[in-house]
C-alpha positions, 0 to 999 in steps of 0.5 A: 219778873218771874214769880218763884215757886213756894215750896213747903218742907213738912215734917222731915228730918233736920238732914233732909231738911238742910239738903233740900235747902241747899238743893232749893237755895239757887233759882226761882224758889221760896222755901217755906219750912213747917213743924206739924201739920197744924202749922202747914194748916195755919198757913193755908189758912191765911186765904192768901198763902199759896204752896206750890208744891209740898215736900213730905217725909216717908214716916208712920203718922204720913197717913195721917197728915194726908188724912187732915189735909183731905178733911180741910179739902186741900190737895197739892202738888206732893213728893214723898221722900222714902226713908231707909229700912233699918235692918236688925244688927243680927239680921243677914246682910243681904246677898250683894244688893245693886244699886238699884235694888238698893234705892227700892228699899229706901222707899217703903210700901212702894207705889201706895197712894198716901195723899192723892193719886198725882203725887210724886215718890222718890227715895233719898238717893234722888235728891240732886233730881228735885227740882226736876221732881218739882216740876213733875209733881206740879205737872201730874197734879195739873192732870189731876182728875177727881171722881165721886162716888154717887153712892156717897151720902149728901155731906160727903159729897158736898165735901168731895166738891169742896176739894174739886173746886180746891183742886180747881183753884189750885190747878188754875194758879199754877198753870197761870204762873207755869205759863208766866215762867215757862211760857206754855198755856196748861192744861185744860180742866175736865169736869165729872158729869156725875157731879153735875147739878142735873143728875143729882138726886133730888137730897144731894141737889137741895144740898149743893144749892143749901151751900151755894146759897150761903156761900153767895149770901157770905159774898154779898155781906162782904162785897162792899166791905174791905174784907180781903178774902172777898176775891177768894170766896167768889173764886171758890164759889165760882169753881163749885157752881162750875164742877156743878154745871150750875148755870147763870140762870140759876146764880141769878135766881139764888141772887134774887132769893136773897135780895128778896129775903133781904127786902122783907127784913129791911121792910120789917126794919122800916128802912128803904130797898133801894140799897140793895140795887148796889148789889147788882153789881155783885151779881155782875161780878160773879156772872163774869168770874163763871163766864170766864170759867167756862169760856178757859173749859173751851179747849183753844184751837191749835 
C-alpha cells in the first residue's frame, strides 16, 4: 500500500484553506491544517511527524515565518500562494488587462525568495493544478542544494550544517516514498567541500567536532534505553558527519574518547568497565548508518 502524502496548510485564509481541502480530499493525501507558526513547529517538534510539502499563503509576516523555521534548521518542500492586490476604489482600473496579466498581480513581489530557493509560487487562479504544484515542489527541493559561506563565524556555520544535514533527512525520506509510489530511484545528493571537515579552519573544525561529540554522547546515554527518538538523532548525527566528509576513523576516536571519559568516572565510582563493552554495539550501529550514507553518495550505473 502506498504511503499518502502529508501536506501542511499554514496560516491561509478560511477560503483558500477549504479549496485546498476540497482539491486535496481524493488521492493519496493527509492534510494537516495549522494556525501559526508555532503550532507548525510544535509538530515537527514530535521527532516523529513528517511534512511532505507546506502550503503557505502570500501575506506581510511571510518573512517571518520562514525566518523561524530557518532558525530551527527546517527546510521543506514549500508553495506560496499570492494573494490579490486590492486596488483604491478611486484608483483608475486598469487599460483592459489579459488574463495573463491578471494572474501576475495576484502574486506580490513576484520571483522573491521567501524561504528558500527550490520553493514553488503560483497565484489563486492555478489552484486546480496543486497536486501538480505538489509534486513540483517536492521535486525542486529533492535538487535543493545548499552553500555556505566560509566567511561565516563558527556558530553560524554549525547552524548551516544543521539545516544541511535536515535538508539531507528531509530529501532522503521523500525520494524513498517517491520511489515507493512512483517507482523511481531519486535523486543523488551533492555535498559542498567547502563544508567538508579537512578544509575548515582550526575554530570552526573544533566546533564541528564540539557538536559531534555531544551529539554521539546524547546517542550512547539513550542507546539502550526505550527513547523513541534514538533512530532520529543517529540519522541527524549520521547526516552531519557525511555534509562533513567526517571519516570512520574519526567516529571511532570521538567513541573511544568517551568510553574513556566514561571509564574514569565509573573507576571514581568504584564500579566496574565492563558495561561499557555493550556499548561497541552503538558503535557498530553507527558505523553502518555512515556506511550506508556513503555507499547511497555513490551515483549507480544506468
Amino acid at each position: 500500500m502506498r504511503s499518502p502524502l502529508c501536506i501542511g496548510i499554514c496560516d491561509v485564509s478560511d477560503t483558500l484553506t477549504l479549496a485546498l481541502s476540497q482539491l486535496l480530499a481524493e488521492g493519496f493525501y493527509v492534510v494537516k491544517l495549522f494556525q501559526g507558526t508555532g503550532d507548525l513547529l510544535n509538530f515537527l517538534g514530535q521527532g516523529q511527524q513528517h511534512l511532505d510539502c507546506l502550503i503557505v499563503e502570500h501575506s506581510p509576516d511571510l518573512p517571518q515565518l520562514g525566518e523561524r523555521l530557518r532558525s530551527h534548521s527546517i527546510l521543506l518542500p514549500t508553495i506560496i500562494v499570492g494573494i490579490s492586490i486590492e486596488k483604491p476604489s478611486d484608483s483608475p482600473k486598469p487599460p483592459q488587462t489579459t488574463p495573463d496579466e491578471t494572474t501576475n498581480l495576484c502574486l506580490q513581489d513576484a520571483g522573491t525568495v521567501w524561504y528558500h530557493t527550490a520553493e514553488v509560487q503560483t497565484s489563486p487562479t492555478q489552484l486546480s493544478q496543486i497536486r501538480s504544484l505538489i509534486d513540483q515542489a517536492i521535486s525542486q527541493f529533492l535538487q535543493l542544494s545548499l552553500t555556505s559561506d566560509s566567511q561565516k563565524g563558527n556558530g553560524e556555520l554549525a547552524c548551516e550544517l544543521t539545516t544541511q544535514a535536515f535538508v539531507m533527512t528531509q530529501q532522503q525520506r521523500l525520494a524513498a516514498k517517491l520511489k515507493e509510489r512512483l517507482g523511481y530511484l531519486g535523486v543523488y545528493y551533492k555535498r559542498n567541500p567547502e563544508n567538508f571537515f579537512r578544509y575548515l579552519s582550526q575554530g570552526q573544525r573544533q566546533e564541528l567536532l564540539d557538536q559531534l561529540k555531544m551529539e554521539y554522547r546524547q546517542i550512547v546515554l539513550t542507546y539502550f534505553s526505550r527513547d523513541s527518538s534514538l533512530n532520529q538523532q543517529i540519522d541527524h548525527f549520521v547526516d552531519l558527519a557525511f555534509f562533513s566528509d567526517i571519516s570512520v576513523s574519526k567516529v571511532v576516536e570521538i567513541h573511544m574518547e568517551l568510553m574513556d571519559e566514561f571509564a574514569k568516572q565509573l573507576k571514581l565510582e568504584g564500579r566496574s568497565e565492563e558495561i561499557l563493552l555493550d556499548y561497541r554495539l552503538t558503535l557498530i550501529d553507527v558505523i553502518a548508518h555512515l556506511g550506508e550514507m556513503y555507499r547511497r553518495s555513490i551515483p549507480r550505473e544506468s
